[in-house]
C-alpha positions in Angstrom: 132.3 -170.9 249.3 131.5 -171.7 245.9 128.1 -171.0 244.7 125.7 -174.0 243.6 125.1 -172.5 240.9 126.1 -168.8 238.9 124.1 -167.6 235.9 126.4 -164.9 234.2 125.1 -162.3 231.3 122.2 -164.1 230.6 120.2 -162.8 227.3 117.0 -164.4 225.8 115.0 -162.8 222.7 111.6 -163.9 221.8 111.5 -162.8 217.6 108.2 -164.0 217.4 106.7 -161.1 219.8 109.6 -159.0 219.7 110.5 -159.3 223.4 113.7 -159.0 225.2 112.9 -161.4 228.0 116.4 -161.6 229.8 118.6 -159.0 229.2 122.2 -159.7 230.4 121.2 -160.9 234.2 123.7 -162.1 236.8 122.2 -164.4 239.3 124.4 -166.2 242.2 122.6 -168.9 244.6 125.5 -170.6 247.3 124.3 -173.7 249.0 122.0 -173.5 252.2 120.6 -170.7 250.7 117.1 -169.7 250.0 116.8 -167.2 247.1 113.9 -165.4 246.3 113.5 -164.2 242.3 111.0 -161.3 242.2 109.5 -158.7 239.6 106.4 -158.2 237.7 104.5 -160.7 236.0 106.7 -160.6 232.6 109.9 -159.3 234.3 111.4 -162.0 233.0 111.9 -164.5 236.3 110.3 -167.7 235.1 112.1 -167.1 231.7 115.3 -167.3 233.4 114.9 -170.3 235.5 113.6 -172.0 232.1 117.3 -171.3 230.7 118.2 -172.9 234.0 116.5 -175.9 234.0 117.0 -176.7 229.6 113.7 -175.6 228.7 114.5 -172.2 226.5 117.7 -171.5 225.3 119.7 -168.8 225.9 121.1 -166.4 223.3 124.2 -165.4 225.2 125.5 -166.4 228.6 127.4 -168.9 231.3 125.8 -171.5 233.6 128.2 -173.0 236.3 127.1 -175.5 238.9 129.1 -176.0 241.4 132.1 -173.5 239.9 132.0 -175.7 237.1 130.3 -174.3 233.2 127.8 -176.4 232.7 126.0 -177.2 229.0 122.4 -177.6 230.3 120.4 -177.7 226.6 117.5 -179.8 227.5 115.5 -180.4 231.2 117.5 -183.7 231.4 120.6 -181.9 231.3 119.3 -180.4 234.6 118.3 -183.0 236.2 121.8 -184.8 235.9 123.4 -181.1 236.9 121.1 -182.0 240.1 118.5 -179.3 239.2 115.0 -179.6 239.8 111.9 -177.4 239.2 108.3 -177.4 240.4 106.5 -175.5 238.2 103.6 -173.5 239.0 101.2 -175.5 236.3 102.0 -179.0 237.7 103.3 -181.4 235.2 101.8 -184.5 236.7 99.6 -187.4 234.9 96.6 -186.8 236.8 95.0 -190.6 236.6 98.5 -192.3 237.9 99.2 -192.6 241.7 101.2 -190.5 243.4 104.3 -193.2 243.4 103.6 -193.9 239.7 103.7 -190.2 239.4 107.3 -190.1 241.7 108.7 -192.8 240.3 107.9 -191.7 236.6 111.2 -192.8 234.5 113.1 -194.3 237.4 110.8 -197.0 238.0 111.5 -199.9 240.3 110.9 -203.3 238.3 110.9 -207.1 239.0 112.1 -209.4 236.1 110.5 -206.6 233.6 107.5 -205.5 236.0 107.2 -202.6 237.4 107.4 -203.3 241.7 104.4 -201.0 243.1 105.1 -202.4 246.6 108.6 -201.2 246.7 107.6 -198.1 244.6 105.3 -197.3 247.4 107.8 -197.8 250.4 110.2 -195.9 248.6 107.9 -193.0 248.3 106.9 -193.5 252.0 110.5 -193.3 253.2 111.4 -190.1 250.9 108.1 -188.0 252.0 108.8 -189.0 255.9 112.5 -187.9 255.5 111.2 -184.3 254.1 108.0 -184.0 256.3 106.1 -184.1 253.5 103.2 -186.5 254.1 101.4 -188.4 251.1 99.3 -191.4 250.5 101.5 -193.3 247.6 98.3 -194.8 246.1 96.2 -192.0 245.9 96.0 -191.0 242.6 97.1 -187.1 241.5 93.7 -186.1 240.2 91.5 -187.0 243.4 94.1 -185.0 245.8 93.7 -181.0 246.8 96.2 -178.9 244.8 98.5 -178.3 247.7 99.1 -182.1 248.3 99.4 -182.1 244.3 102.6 -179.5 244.9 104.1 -182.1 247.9 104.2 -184.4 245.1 105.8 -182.5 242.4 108.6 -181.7 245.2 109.2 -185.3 246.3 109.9 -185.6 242.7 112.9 -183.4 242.2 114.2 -185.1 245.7 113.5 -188.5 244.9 115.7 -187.5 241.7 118.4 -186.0 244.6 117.9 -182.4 243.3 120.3 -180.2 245.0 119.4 -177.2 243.5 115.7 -176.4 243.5 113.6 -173.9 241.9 110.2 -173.2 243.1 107.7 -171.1 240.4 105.3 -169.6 242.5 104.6 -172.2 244.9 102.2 -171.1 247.5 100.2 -169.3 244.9 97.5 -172.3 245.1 98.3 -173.6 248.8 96.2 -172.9 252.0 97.3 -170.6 254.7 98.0 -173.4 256.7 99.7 -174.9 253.5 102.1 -172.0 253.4 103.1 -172.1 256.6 103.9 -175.9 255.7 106.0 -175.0 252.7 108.2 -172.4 254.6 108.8 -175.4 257.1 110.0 -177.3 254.3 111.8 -174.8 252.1 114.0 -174.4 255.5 114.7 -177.9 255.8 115.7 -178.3 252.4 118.3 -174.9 252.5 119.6 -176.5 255.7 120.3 -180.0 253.7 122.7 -177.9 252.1 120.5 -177.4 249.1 120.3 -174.1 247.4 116.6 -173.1 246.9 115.6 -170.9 244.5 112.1 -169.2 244.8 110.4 -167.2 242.5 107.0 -165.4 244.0 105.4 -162.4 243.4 104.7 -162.4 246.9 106.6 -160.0 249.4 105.7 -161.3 252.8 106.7 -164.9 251.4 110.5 -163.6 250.8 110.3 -161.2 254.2 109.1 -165.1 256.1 111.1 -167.3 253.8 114.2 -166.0 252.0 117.7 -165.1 253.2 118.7 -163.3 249.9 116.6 -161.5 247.2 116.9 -160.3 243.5 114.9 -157.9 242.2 114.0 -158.0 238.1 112.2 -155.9 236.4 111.6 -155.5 232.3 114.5 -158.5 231.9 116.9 -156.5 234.1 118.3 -157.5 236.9 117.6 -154.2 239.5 119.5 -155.5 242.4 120.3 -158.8 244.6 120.2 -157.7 248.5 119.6 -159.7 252.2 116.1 -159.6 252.3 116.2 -159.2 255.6 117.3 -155.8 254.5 114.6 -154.7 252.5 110.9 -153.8 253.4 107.9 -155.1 251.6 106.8 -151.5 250.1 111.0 -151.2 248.9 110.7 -154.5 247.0 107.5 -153.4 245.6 108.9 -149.8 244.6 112.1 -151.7 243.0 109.6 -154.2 241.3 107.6 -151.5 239.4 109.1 -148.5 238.9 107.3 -146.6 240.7 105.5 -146.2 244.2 102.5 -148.9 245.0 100.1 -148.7 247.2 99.9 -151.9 248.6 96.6 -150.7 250.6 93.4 -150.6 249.3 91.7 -147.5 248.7 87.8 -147.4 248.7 85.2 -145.3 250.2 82.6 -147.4 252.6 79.9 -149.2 249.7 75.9 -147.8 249.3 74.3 -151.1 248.8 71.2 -151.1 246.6 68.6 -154.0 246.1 69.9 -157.2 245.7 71.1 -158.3 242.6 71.6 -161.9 243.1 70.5 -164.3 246.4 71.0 -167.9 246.9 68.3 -169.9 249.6 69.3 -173.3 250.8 71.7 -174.6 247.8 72.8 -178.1 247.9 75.4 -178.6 245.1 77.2 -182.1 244.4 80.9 -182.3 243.8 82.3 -184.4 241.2 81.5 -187.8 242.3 77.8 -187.2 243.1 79.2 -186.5 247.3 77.1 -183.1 248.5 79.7 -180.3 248.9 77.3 -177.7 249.8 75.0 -177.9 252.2 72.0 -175.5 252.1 74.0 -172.5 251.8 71.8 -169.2 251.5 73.1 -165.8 251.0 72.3 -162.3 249.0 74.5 -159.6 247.1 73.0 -156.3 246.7 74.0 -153.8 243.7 77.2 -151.4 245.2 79.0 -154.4 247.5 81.4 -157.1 247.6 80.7 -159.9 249.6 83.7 -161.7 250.1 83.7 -165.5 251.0 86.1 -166.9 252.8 87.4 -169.9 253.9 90.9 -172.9 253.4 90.3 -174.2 249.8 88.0 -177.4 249.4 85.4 -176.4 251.6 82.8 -176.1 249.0 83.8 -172.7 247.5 84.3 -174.1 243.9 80.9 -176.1 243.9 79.2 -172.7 245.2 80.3 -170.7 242.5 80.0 -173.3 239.8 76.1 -173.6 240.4 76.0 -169.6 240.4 77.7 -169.2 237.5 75.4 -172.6 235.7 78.6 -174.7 235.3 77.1 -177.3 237.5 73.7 -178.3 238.8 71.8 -177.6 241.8 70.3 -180.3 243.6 67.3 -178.4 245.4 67.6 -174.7 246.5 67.0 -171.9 244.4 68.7 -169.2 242.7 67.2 -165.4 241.8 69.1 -162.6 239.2 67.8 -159.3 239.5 64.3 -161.2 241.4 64.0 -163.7 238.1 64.7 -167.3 238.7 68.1 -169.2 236.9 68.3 -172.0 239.3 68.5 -174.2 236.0 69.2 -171.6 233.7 72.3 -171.8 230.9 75.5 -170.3 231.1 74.5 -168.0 228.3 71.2 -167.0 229.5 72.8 -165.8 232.8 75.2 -163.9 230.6 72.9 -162.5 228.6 71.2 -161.5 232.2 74.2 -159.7 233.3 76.3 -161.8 235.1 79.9 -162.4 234.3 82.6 -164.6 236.0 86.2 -164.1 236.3 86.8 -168.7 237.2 89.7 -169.3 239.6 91.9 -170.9 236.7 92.7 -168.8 233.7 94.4 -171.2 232.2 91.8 -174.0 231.4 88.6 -172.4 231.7 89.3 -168.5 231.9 91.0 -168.6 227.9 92.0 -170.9 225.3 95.7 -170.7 225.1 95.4 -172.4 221.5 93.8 -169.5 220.0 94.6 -166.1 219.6 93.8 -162.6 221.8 91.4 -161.5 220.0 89.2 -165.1 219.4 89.5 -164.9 223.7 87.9 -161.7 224.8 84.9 -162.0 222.3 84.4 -166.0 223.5 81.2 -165.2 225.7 79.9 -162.2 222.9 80.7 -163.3 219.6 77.0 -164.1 218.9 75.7 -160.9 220.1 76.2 -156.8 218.3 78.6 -155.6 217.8 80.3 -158.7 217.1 77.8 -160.0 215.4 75.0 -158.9 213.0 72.4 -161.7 211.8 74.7 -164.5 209.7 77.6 -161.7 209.6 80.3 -161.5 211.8 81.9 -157.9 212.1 86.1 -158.4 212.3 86.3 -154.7 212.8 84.5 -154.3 215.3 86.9 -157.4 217.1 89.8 -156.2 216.6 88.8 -152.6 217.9 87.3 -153.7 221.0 90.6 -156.1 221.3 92.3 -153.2 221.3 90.5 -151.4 223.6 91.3 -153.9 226.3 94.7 -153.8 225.0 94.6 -150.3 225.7 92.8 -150.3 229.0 93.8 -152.8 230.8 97.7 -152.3 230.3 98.5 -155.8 228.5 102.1 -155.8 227.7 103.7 -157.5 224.6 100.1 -158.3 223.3 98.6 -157.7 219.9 95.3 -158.2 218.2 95.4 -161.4 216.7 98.8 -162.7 217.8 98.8 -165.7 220.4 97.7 -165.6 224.3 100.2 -169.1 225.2 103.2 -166.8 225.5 101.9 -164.1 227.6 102.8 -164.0 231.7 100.3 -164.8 234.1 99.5 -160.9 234.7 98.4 -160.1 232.0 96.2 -163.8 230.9 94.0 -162.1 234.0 93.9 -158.9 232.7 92.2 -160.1 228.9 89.8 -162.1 231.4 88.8 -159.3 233.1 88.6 -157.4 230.4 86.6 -159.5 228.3 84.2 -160.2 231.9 83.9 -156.9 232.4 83.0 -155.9 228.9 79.4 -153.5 229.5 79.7 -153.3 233.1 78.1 -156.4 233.9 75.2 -156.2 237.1 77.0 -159.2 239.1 80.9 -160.3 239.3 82.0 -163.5 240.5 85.9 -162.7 241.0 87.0 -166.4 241.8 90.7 -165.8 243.4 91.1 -162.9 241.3 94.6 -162.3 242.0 96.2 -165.8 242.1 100.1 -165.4 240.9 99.9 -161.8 240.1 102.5 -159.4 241.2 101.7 -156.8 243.4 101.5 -154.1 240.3 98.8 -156.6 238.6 97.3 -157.3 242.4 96.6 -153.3 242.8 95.4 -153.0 239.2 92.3 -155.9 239.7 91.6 -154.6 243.2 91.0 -151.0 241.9 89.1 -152.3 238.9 87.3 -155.1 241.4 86.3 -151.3 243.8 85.8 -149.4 240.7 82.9 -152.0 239.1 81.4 -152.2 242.6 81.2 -148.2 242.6 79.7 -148.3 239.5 76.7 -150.4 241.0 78.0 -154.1 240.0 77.1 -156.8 242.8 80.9 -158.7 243.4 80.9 -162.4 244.8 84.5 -162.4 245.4 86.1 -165.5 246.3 89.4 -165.7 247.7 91.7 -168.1 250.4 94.0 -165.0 250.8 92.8 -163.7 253.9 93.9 -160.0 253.4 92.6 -159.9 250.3 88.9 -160.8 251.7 89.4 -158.2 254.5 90.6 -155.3 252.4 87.8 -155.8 249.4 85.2 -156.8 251.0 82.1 -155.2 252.7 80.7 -158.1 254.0 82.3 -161.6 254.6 81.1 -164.8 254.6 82.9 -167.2 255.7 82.6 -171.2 254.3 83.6 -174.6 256.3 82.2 -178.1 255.0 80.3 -176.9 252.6 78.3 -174.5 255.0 78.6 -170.9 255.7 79.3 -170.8 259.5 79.1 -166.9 259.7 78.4 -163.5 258.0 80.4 -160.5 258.8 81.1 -156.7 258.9 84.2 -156.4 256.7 84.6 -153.0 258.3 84.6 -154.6 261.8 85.6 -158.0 261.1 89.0 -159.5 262.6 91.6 -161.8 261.2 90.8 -164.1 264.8 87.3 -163.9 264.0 87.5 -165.1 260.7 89.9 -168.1 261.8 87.3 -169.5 264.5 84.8 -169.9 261.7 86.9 -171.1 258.9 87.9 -173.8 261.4 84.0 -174.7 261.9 83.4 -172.7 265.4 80.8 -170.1 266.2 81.0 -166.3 267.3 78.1 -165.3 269.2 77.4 -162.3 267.2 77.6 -163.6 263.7 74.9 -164.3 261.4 74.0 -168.2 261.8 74.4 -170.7 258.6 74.2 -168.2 256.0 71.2 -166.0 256.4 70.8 -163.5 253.8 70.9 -160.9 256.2 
């Protein structure tokens, strides 16, 4: 059979930070198949399927579709080649509809006018023919992110994409979302479509792929069935080196508590309530994790916290002081830090540079600063301290943060959060699109701040993750917390009854700090 498509000797070098990103890698796909591209964040994976779909340019190499070489030099190129990609960061326009969105470029018009009608039923027809339920006239920037990704895949079919490459696609979605997306990926490989995925996580290739290749530092290590392979081999392959995909932490010695929330009603955007007197405590030496499927109030929670929105009644104590309607800053300067859910528009500025990033919450304050003067080399040391510490690859000083991988954007965030041991944490889905070598390195910083004393609020929808950080679990549904739990004792069947609204007779009732 010949393959959909056959990358051969692929190389791409990046002069301006001296990176080999793709060094000479193969890469076969056949049709019906559903091929999963993993490695560490950097490896060089979404690099790759760039040179694939026109965006970068490859230094040497062959691209044949369909046994035939194909010149694919720009991301329309692709999309004639039938290629199509949903990228991790969605490229939608967030205040059209979803068929304006669809339809973008290929729009269905009347004597010069655009015809919404029949844009609509044609975006009905396509998303019933896929399982892949929308509302046409919703706009993009009032729908969840998981029904944001539906749309960005009915694009590349409603463009007949034969070959499709998913960039981390469940690393925003729901479990129940997931589960969704495998249903469709399967469809799609038995349309005769070759799907390529590229994930950084391993059960998703164990429930999802029928083939596997493993890079690592622009190499290609190996393609195999992944059938094959076990989750802890493909980690081993992906890093170099053994991983513990476990976490390792001794039972926590709460203290006092350090923060404590009682009866918070916060507003979405929109002025509609999205929490609904939600009470709860962290003590110094513990992680209370909160669970629960994304949009259930989790973002609105930790917004207030943190003093990026206000709280409607309800009040808020650090370290037994009031901050209900305190600033951002003065919270900081209290001790609290916060790791947000997305790195890349509120965690850093990708315009600026590395150093300008991990002094953007401290700049004001000594070392940084003295009186009107500010101190450059005490920046650029400390920059290099995180550097240093926290492992950031192909990073310098001053150069730019927009070409770094997702790995290591969360590692100048924590390292810049975690700057002085801070006395609370919110870690927002700490580990969204990170590799399993990146995952292990923010869970053992996550345990090691928590041994040090530091209060965590860790929000997450991966459910293992809650269960193997957390002491105590709390669990959110509708803007209410319909349970608090033992994380030592706590089940995954427990956690499921009240993330779908129900009751266990033993759990702690609507949030109670205790």
């Amino acid at each position: 059979m010949t393959n959909a498509v056959e990358m051969r000797g692929i190389r791409k070098y990046f002069a301006s930070t001296d990176t080999l990103a793709v060094d000479g890698v193969d890469l076969a796909v056949a049709p019906g198949e559903v091929h999963a591209l993993v490695g560490e964040n950097g490896a060089g994976k979404t690099t790759l399927m760039s040179i694939l779909y026109g965006m970068v340019s490859p230094d040497e190499g062959e691209i044949l579709i369909n046994g035939k070489q194909a010149s694919i030099k720009h991301p329309n190129d692709a999309i004639r080649s039938g290629i199509g990609m949903v990228h991790q960061h969605f490229k939608l326009v967030p205040s059209f509809t979803v068929a304006e969105n669809i339809m973008l470029g290929v729009e269905r018009n009347t004597a010069g006018f655009v015809n919404a009608r029949a844009e609509s039923n044609d975006v009905r027809i396509l998303a019933d023919a896929f399982g892949l339920a929308v509302d046409p006239d919703q706009k993009i920037e009032d729908l969840p992110v998981g029904m944001q990704q539906r749309v960005e895949i009915l694009k590349t079919l409603q463009r007949e994409a034969q070959i499709l490459i998913l960039d981390e696609p469940t690393a925003v979605l729901t479990p129940q979302e997931v589960n969704e997306l495998y249903t469709v990926i399967r469809r799609l490989a038995d349309s005769g479509r070759a799907v390529i995925l590229i994930t950084h996580k391993l059960l998703e290739v164990k429930a999802a792929a029928d083939q596997v290749t493993i890079m690592r530092r622009g190499k290609r290590v190996g393609t195999y069935p992944a059938a094959n392979l076990t989750i802890n081999e493909m980690a081993n392959q992906m890093v170099g080196r053994t991983v513990l995909l476990e976490v390792e932490k001794q039972p926590a010695k709460p203290g006092e508590p350090v923060i404590s929330a009682k009866n918070l009603l916060v507003a979405a955007t929109g002025g509609v309530p999205a929490v609904f007197g939600v009470s709860f405590e962290v003590r110094s030496g513990e992680i209370l994790g909160i669970a629960g499927v994304s949009g259930n109030g989790q973002t609105e929670l930790v917004d207030a916290i943190a003093g990026l929105r206000p709280v409607e009644s309800g009040e808020i104590h650090f370290l037994n002081q009031p901050i209900t309607h305190s600033s951002v800053r003065e919270r900081r300067s209290a001790g609290m830090a916060h790791i947000p859910e997305d790195r890349m528009e509120t965690g850093l500025n990708l315009k600026t540079t590395l150093d300008e990033n991990v002094i953007s919450t401290s700049y004001h304050r000594p070392p940084f600063s003295r009186g009107w003067r500010f101190q450059f080399d005490e920046v650029r040391s400390f920059t290099q301290r995180v550097i240093d510490a926290f492992q950031i690859k192909s990073a310098s000083v001053s150069g730019s943060v927009r070409t770094l991988s997702g790995g290591n954007l969360q590692k100048i965030v924590l390292g810049r959060e975690l700057n002085g041991h801070p006395k609370f944490i919110i870690a927002n889905q700490p580990t969204r699109g990170l590799d399993v070598g990146s995952i292990e390195f923010v869970h053992k910083t996550l345990i090691a701040e928590r041994d040090a004393g530091a209060a965590i609020l860790l929000v997450s929808v991966e459910l293992e993750e809650i269960m193997s950080l957390s002491d105590r679990i709390a669990v959110m549904y509708e803007g209410r917390i319909t349970g608090i739990l033992d994380g030592e004792t706590a089940s995954e069947q427990e956690i499921a009854i009240l993330m779908a609204g129900g009751h266990l007779p033993d759990s702690v009732p609507m949030g109670s700090p205790s």
